[in-house]
LUMVORO-395155 format. One record per residue: residue in one letter; x, y negated, z of N, C-alpha, C in turn. Coordinates in steps of 0.001 Angstrom, whole numbers, plus 500000, padded with zeros to 6 digits. Each point is the difference from the previous one (the first is absolute). Example, Ala and Ser with C-alpha at 12.3 -4.5 7.8 and 13.67 -1.06 7.14 Angstrom:
BEGIN
PT/aa/nc1/nc2/nc3/cac1/cac2/cac3/cc1/cc2/cc3
PT/A/513190/505690/507800/499110/498810/500000/500900/498800/500000
PT/S/499650/498950/499280/500820/498810/500060/499230/498910/500730
***
This chain:
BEGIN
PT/aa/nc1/nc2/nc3/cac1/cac2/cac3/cc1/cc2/cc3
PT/X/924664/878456/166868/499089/500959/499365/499284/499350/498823
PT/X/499690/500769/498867/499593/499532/498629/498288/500780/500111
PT/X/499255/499155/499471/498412/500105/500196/499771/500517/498259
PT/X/500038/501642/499863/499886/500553/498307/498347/500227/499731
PT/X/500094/500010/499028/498233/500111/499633/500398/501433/499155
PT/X/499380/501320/500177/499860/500889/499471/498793/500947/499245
PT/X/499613/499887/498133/499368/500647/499614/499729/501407/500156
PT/X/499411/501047/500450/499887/501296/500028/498833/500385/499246
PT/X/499939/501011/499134/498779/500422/499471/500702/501153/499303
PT/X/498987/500571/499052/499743/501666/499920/498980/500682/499644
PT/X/500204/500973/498515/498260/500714/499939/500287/501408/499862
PT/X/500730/500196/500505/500023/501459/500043/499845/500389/501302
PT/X/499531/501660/499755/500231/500966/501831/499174/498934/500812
PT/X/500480/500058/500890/499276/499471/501580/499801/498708/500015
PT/X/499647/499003/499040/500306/498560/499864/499814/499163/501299
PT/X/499331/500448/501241/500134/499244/501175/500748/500288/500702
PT/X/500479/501714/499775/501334/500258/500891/500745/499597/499334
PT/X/500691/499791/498752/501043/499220/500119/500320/499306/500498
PT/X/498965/499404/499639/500062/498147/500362/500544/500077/501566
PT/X/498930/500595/500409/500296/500121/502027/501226/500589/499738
PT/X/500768/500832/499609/501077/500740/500569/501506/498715/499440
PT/X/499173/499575/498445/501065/498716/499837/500476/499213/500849
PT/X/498989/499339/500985/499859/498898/500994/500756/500487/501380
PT/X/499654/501142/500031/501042/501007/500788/501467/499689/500001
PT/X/500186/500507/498752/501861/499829/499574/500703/498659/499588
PT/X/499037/498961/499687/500359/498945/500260/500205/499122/501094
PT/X/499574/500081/501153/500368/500174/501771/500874/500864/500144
PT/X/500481/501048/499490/501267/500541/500627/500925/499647/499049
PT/X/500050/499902/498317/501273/499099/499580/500268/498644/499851
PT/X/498712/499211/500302/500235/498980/499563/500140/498761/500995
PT/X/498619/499801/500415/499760/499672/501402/498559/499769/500359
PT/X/499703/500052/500831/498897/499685/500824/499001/499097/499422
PT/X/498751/500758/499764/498728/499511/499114/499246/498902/500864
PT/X/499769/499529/499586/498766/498737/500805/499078/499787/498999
PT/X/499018/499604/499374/499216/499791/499334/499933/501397/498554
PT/X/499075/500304/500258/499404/500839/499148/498701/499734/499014
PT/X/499792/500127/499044/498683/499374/499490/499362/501291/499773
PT/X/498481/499822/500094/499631/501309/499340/500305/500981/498630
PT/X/499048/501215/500143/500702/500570/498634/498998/499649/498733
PT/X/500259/499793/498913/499194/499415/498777/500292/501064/498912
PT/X/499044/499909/499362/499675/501084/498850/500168/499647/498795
PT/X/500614/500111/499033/500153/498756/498983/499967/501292/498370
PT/X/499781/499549/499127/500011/500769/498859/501465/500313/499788
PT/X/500117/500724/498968/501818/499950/499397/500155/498832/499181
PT/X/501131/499409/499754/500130/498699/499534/501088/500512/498908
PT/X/499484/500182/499004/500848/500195/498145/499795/501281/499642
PT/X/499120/501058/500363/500026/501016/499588/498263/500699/500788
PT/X/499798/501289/499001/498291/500425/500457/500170/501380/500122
PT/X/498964/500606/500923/499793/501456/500086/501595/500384/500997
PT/X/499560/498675/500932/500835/500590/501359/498927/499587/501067
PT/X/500272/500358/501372/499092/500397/501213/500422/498193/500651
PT/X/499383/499269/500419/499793/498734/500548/501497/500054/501058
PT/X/500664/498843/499718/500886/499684/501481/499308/499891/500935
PT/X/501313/500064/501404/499226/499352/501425/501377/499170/499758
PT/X/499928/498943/500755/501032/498682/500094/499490/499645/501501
PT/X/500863/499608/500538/500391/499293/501183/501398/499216/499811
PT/X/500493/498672/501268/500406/499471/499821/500515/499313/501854
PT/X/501357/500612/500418/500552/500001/501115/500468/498955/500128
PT/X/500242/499325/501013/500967/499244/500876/501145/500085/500534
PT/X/501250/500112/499759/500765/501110/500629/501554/498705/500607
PT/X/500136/499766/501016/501123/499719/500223/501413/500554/500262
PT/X/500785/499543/499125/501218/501246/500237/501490/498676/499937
PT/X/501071/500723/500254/500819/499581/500098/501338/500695/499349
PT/X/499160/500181/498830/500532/500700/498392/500194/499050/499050
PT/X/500803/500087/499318/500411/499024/499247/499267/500755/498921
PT/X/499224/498910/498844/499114/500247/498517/500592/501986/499753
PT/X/501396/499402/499704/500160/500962/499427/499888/501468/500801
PT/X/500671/499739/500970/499823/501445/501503/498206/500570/499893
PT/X/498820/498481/500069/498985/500616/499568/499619/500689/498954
PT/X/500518/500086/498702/499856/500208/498863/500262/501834/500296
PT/X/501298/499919/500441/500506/501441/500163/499428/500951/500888
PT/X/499318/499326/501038/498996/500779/501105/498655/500339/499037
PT/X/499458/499113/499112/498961/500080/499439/500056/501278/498907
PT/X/501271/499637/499470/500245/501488/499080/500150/501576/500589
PT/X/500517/499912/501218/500008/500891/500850/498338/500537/500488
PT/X/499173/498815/500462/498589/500635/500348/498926/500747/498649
PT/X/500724/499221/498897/499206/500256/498782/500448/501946/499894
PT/X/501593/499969/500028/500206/501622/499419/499428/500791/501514
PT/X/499711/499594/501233/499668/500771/500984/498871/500718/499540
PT/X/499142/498948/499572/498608/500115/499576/499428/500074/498605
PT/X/501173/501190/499552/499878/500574/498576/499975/498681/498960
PT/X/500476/499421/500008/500003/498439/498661/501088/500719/498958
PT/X/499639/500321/499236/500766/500371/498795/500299/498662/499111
PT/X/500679/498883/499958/499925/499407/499301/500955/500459/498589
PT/X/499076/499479/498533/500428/500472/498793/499382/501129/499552
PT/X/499028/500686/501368/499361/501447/499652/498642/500081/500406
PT/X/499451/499064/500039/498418/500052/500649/499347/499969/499360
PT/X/499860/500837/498913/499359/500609/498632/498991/501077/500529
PT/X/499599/500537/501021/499231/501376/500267/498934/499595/500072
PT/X/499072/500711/499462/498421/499776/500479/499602/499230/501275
PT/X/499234/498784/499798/499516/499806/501399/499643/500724/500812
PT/X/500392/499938/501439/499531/500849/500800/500831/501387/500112
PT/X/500523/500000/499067/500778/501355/500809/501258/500029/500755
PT/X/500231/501019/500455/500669/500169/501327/501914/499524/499519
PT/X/500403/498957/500655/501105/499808/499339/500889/500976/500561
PT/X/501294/500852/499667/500354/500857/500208/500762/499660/501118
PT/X/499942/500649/501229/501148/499669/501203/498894/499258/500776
PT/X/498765/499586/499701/499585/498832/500663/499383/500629/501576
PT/X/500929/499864/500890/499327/500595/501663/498958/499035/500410
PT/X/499823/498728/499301/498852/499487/500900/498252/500109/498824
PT/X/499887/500881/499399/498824/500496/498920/499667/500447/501043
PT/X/498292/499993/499855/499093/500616/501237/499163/500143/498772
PT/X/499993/499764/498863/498742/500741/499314/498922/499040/499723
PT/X/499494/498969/500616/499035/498974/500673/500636/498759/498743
PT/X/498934/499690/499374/499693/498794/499170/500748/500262/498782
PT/X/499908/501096/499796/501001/500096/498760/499389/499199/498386
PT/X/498461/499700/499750/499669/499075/499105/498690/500295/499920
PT/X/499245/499206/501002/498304/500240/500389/499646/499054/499066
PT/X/500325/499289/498801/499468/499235/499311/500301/498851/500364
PT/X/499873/498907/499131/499633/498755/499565/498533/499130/500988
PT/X/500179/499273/500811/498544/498923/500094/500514/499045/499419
PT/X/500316/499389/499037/500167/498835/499039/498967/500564/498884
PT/X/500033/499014/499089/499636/500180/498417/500376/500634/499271
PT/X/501802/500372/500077/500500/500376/499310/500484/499711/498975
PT/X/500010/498868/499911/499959/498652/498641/501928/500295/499594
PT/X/500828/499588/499483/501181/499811/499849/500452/498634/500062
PT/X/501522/500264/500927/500167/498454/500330/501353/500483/499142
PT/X/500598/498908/498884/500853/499612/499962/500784/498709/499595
PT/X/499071/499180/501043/500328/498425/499957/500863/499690/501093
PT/X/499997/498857/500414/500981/499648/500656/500814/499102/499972
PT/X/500417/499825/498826/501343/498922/500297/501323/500960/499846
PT/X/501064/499089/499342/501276/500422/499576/500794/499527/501366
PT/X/500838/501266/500900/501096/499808/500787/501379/499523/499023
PT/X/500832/499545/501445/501289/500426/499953/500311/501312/500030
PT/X/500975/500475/499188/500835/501404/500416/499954/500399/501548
PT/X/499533/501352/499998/499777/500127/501774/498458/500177/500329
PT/X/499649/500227/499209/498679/500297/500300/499313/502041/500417
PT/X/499317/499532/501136/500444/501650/500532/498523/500571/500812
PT/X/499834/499504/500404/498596/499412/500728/499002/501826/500193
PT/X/499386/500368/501265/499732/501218/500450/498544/499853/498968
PT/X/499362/499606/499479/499183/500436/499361/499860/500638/498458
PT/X/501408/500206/499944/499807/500636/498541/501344/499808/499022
PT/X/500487/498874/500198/501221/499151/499588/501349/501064/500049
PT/X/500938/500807/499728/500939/500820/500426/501444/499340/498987
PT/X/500950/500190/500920/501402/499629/499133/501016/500816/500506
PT/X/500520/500621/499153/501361/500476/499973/501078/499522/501072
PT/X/499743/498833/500550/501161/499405/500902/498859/499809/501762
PT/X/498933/500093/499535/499055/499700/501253/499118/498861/500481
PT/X/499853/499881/501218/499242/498673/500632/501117/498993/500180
PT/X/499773/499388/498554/500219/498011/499690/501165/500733/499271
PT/X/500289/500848/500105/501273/499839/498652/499965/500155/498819
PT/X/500693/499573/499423/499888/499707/498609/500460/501626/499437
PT/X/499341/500575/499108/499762/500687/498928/499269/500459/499557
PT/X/499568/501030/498754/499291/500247/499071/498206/499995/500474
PT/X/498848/499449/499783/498469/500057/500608/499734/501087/499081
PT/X/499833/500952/500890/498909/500989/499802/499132/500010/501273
PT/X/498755/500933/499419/498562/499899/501193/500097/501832/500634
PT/X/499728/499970/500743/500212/501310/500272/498862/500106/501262
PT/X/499506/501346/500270/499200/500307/501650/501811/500164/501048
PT/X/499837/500032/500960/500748/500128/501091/499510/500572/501506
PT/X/500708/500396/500689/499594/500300/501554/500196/498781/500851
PT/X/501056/499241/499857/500045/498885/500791/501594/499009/498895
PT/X/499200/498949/500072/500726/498354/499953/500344/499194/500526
PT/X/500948/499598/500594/500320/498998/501198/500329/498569/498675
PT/X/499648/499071/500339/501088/498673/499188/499980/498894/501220
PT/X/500997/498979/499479/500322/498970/501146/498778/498649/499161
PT/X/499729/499535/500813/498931/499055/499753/500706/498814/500589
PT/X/500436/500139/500860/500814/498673/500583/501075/500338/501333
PT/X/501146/499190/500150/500573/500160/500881/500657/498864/500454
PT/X/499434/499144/501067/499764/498449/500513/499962/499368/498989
PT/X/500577/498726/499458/499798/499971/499377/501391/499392/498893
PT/X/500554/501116/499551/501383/500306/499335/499111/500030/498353
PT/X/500639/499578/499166/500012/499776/499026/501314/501018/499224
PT/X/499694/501056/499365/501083/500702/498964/499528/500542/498976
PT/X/501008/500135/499381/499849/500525/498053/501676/500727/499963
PT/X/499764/501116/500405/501505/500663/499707/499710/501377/499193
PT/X/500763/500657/499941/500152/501000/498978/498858/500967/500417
PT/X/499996/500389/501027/499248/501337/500747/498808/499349/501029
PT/X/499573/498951/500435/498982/499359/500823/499479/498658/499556
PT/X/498965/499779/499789/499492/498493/499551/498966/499754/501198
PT/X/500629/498928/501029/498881/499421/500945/499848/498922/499534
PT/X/498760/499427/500700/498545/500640/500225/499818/501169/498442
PT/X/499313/501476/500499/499001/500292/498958/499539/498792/498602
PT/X/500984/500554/498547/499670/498999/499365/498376/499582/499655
PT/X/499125/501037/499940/498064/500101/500247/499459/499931/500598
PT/X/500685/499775/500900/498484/499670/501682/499132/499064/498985
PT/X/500320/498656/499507/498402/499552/499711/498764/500564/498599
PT/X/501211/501081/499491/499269/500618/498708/498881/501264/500675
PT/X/500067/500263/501081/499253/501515/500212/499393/499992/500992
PT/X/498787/500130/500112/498646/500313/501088/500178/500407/501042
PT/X/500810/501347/499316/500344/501020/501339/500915/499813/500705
PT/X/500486/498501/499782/501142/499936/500978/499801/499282/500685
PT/X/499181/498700/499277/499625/499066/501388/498752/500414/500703
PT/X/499248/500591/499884/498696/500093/500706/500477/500554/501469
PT/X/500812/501217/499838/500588/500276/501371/501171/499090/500536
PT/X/500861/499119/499267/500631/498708/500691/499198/499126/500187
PT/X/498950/499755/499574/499172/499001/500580/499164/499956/501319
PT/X/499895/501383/500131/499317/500615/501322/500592/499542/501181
PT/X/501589/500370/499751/500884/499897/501536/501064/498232/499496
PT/X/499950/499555/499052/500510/499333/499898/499774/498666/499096
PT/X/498545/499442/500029/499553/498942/499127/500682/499066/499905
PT/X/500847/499096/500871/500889/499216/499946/501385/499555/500076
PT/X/500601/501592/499634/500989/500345/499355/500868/499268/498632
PT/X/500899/499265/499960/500420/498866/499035/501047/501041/498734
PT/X/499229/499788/499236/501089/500868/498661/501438/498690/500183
PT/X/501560/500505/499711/500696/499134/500444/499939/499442/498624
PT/X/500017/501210/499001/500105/498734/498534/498975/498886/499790
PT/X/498786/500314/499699/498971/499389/499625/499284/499109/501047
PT/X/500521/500090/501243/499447/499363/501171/498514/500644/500161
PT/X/499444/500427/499603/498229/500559/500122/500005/500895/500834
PT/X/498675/500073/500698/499951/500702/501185/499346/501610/499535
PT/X/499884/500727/501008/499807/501683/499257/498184/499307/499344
PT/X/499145/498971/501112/499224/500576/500014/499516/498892/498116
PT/X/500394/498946/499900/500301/499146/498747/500635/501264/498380
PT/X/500289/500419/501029/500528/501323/498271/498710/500670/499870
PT/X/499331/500525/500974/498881/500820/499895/498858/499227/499268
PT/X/499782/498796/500096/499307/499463/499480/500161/499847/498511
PT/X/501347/499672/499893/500369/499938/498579/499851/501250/499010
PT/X/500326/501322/500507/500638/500929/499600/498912/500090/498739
PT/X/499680/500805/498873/499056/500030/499194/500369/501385/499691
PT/X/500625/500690/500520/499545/502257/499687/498898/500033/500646
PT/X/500096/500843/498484/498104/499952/500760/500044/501444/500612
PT/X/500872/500635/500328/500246/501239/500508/498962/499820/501213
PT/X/499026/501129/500516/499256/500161/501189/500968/500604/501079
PT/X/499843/499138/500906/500167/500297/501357/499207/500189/501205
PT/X/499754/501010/500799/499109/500702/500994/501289/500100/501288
PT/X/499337/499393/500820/500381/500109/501555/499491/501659/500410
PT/X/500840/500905/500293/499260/500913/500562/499570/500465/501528
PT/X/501555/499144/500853/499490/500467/501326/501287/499330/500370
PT/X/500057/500337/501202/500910/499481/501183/501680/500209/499653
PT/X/500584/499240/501069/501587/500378/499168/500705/501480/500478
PT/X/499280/500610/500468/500553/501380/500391/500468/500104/501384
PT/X/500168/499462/500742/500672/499963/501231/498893/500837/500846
PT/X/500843/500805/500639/499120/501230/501047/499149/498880/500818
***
């Protein structure tokens, strides 16, 4: 069994039901969750006058090969209305087909500043990341960065610790140490977690990281 680290986040519709219903379908395609971090609130990251992500960040052991995960992940994204190439609609509105919209959090505002982040640091190709980041090919694959709102984002953050750069998947996540919103919730469930390239631990990136993007813990990891 392979120990995957999974990004989830989302600012559209129900942003905690996703998330919960994500964590859902990743136990039935992928495998079996163990560590959950709470859910975090983070601004949009390259773009303004969208409704705040929620991000969380799973544990998931499966006995899927990178790529088998990749294809389950694309599968939970279109369950849960992910239009990728089309997530152009007003924040907050109802994505079409979407059965899990309840109406609830559709964009109660901003508690940040509101400031604009578009610092960061230059990735590798593959940059995809649930707070704002969107590509034509998806989570870690390489094509075109555009920023877009969404209903839900899955990307691979890690999967033991395999090292790849292929056409359609780049492990580890080439930005885990460029973005806030990614380690604050890997740091939660996983501070001493070893990046395989750089040898540094999740909780050594966090320290480093310099986005100054705000991050807010909001509550528990969802589990009934």
């Amino acid at each position: 069994m392979a120990t995957v680290y999974l990004l989830t986040g989302g600012n559209r519709g129900d942003r905690t039901g996703y998330l919960k219903r994500a964590a859902e379908l990743v136990e039935e395609q992928i495998g079996k969750t163990g560590k959950r971090s709470s859910v975090y609130e983070t601004e949009p990251w390259g773009f303004t006058d969208s409704c705040n992500f929620y991000n969380q960040v799973l544990m998931v052991s499966t006995s899927l090969t990178p790529k088998q995960v990749l294809d389950a992940i694309h599968s939970i994204e279109k369950e849960l209305g992910r239009k990728r190439n089309s997530d152009q609609s007003i924040p907050g509105d109802r994505p079409s087909g979407d059965k899990y919209f309840t109406g609830k959090e559709t964009c109660p505002g901003s508690q940040f500043s509101g400031t604009e982040n578009n610092t960061g640091g230059s990735c590798r190709p593959g940059e995809s990341f649930s707070s704002g980041n969107d590509e034509q090919a998806g989570a870690g694959r390489p094509g075109s960065r555009k920023y877009a709102p969404r209903t839900i984002d899955i990307d691979i953050l890690f999967y033991d610790d395999l090292v790849l750069m292929g056409e359609d998947l780049t492990i580890p996540h080439p930005c885990i140490g460029k973005r806030r919103f990614v380690l604050e919730p890997l740091n939660e469930i996983a501070p001493g977690l070893v990046h395989p390239e750089n040898r540094k631990t999740v909780s050594q990136l966090l320290c480093e990281c310099e986005d100054p993007l705000e991050v807010k813990r909001r509550g528990n990891d969802g589990r009934e």
